[in-house]
C-alpha positions in Angstrom: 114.4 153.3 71.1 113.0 149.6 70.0 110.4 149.4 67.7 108.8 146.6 69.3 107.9 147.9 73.0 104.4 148.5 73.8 103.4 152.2 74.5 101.0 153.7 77.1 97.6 154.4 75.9 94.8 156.1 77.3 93.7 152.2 78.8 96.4 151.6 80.5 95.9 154.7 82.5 92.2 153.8 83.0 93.9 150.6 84.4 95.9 152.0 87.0 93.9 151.6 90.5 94.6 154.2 93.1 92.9 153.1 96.0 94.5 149.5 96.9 98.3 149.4 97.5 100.6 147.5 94.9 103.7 146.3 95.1 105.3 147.4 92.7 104.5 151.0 93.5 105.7 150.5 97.3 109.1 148.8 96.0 109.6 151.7 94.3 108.9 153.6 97.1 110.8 152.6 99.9 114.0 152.0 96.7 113.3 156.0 97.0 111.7 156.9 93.7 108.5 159.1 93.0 106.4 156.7 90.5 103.6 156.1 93.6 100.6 157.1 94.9 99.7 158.4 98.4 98.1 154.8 98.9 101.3 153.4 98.7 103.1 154.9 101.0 100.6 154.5 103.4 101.3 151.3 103.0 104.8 151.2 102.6 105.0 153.5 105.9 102.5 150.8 107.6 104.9 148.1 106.8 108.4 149.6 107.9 106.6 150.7 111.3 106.4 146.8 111.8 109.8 146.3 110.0 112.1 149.0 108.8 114.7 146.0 107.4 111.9 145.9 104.5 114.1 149.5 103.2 117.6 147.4 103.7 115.5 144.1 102.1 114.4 146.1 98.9 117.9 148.2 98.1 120.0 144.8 98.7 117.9 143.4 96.0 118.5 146.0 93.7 122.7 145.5 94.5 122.1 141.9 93.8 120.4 142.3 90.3 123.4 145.0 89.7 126.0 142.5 90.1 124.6 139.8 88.4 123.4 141.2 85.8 127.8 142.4 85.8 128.6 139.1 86.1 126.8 137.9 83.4 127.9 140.6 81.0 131.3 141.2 81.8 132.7 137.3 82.7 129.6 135.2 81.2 129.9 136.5 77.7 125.7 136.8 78.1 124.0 139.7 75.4 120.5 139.1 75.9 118.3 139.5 78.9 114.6 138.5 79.4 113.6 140.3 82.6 110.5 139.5 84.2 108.7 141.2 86.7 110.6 144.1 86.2 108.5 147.0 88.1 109.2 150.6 87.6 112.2 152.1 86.5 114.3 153.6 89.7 118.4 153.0 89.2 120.5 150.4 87.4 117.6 148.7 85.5 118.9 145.8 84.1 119.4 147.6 79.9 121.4 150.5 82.1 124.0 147.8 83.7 124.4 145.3 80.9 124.7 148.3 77.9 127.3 150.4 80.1 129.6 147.3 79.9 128.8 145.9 76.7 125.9 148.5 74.8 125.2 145.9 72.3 123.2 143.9 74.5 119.8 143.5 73.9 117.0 143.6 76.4 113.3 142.5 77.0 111.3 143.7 80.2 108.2 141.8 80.8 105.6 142.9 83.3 101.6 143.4 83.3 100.9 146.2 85.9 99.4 149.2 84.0 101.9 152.3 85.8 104.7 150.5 84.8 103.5 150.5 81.1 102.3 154.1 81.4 106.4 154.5 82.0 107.7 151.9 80.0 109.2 155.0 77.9 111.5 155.4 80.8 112.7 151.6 80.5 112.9 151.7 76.6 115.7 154.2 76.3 118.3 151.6 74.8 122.0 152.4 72.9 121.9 152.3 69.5 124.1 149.7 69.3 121.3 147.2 71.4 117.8 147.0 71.9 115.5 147.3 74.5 111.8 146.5 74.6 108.7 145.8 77.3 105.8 143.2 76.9 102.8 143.7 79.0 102.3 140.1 80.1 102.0 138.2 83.2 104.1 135.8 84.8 101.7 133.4 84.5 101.9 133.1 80.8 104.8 131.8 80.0 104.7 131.1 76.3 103.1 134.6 75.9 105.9 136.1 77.3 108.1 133.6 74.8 106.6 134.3 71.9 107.0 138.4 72.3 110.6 138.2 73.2 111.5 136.4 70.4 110.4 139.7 68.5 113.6 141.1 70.0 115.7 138.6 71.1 117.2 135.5 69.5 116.7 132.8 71.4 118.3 130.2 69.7 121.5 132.2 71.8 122.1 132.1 75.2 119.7 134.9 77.3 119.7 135.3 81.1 116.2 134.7 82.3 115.9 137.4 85.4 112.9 136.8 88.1 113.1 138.7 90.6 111.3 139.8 93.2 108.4 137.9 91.0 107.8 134.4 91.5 106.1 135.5 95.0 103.6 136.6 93.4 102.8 132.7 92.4 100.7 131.5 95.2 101.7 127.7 94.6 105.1 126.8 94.7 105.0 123.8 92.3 103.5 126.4 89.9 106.1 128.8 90.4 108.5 125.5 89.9 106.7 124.9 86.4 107.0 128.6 85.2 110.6 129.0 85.4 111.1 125.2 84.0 108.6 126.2 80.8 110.9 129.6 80.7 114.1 128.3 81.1 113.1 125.4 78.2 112.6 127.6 75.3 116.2 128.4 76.4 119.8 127.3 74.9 122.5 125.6 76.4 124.7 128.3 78.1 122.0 130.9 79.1 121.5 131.6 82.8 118.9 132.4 85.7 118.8 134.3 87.9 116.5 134.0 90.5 115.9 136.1 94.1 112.9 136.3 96.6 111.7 136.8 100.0 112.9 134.2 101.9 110.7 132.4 105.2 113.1 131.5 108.6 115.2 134.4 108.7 113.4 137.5 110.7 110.1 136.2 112.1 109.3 140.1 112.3 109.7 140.1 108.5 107.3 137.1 108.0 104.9 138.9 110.3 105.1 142.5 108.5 104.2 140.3 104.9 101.4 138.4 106.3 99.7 141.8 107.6 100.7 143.1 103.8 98.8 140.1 102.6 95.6 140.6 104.5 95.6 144.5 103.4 94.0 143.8 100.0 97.2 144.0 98.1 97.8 141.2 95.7 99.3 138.7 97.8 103.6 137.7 98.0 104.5 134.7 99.4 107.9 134.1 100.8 109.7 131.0 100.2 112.1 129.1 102.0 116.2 128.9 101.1 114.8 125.6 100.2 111.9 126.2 97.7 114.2 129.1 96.1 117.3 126.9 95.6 114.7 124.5 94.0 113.6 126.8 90.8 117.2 126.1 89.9 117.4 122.3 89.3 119.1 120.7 86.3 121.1 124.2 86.3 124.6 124.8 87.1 124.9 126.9 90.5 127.7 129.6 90.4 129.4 129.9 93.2 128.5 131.1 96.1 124.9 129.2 95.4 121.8 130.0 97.0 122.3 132.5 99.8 120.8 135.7 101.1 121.3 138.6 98.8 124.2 140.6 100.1 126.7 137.7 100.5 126.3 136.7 96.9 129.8 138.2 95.9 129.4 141.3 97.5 131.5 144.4 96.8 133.3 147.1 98.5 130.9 149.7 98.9 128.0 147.3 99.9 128.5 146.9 103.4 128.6 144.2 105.6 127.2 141.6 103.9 124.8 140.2 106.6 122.3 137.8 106.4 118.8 139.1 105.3 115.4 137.9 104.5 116.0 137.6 100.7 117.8 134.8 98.9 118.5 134.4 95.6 121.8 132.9 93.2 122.5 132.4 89.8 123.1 129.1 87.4 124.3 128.3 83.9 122.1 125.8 81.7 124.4 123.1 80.7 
């Protein structure tokens, strides 16, 4: 286990609110785990009465970020990882795929909701060979989040930058935009993104089912068009296939059909 990773504290469990729904307690519910409250389910169960696809949505995700995160080990060479916006630990977190290929790889998660730091022991678990660490910072603070990783990671050599499932969250577009361009700055030549969201002008059911979310109470996502996502990755090198929903982004046997989804997302290379 890292030395640098924050630990949970009586505060952070003072932090945790029960009574309004968050998302990254219903992800992990409807991905199957346990780390919820009755609240969230409620809410989870709310939203898969308007559209059950949210269960397929969230799991094909989670495939994505698995073969990525492969890809990036096993034919991009790529060591270090600066996840952000990780949410709770359920299966292949991003330390678990990258360190059962190559276990020296070093990993930094970076998120600021209080249950995932009351767990960040779960996360931290790391080989000996590597590292792995959490910050509890926000997405909106981009040099924060710089600054602590480099506690852990070098980053004067090429990291993969993950967001996903994250920049949502950022009400404004152009801020979202600015955020991955600060992130991806501090970055080398040869590092990567990888980018996926919930994507508008696929399943109008979908859109409905997330505006209801958003007039819950929860903190707001927003979903983005193809368009907006393929956007976070200008001045980057697109791997093939691009931008495209989730499960036809190299799929593999064992994923199923590899349909087209409500979630888009891709990955690029910094030249």
């Amino acid at each position: 286990m890292t030395e640098h990773a924050s630990t949970p504290g009586p505060a952070a469990h003072q932090r945790i609110d029960t009574s309004v729904p968050h998302s990254a307690r219903i992800w992990n519910y409807w991905l199957g785990g346990k780390d919820n409250y009755p609240v969230d389910e409620e809410a989870g169960d709310a939203y898969t009465a308007v559209f059950p696809g949210i269960v397929t949505i969230a799991r094909s995700s989670r495939a994505f970020l698995r073969r990525t995160i492969t890809y990036l080990v096993a034919e991009a060479g790529i060591r270090q990882f600066l996840d952000v916006g990780t949410g709770l630990p359920t299966a292949n977190n991003t330390h678990e795929v990258a360190q059962r290929i190559a276990p020296e790889s070093r990993i930094v998660y970076v998120d600021n909701d209080p249950l995932v730091l009351a767990h960040a022991r779960a996360l931290l678990y790391s080989t000996p060979e590597g590292a792995t660490a959490y910050v509890d910072a926000n997405v909106l603070e981009p040099d924060r989040i710089l600054a602590a990783a480099a506690e852990t990671l070098d980053l004067g050599r090429p990291t993969a930058l993950i967001l996903s499932n994250i920049l949502g969250h950022v009400a404004d577009h152009d801020q979202a935009r600015s955020i991955v361009t600060r992130l991806m700055a501090a970055l080398p030549s040869g590092s990567y993104l990888s980018v996926n969201d919930g994507s508008l002008g696929v399943d109008p059911v979908f859109e409905q089912a997330q505006e209801a979310y958003n007039s819950s109470g929860a903190v707001p996502y927003n979903l983005r068009t193809p368009e907006q996502i393929t956007a976070y990755f200008d001045g980057l090198e697109l791997i093939d296939p691009g931008v495209v929903s989730v499960p036809q982004w190299r799929p593999e046997p064992g994923d199923g059909a590899p349909g087209i989804i409500g979630e888009h997302g891709g990955l690029a290379r910094k030249p």
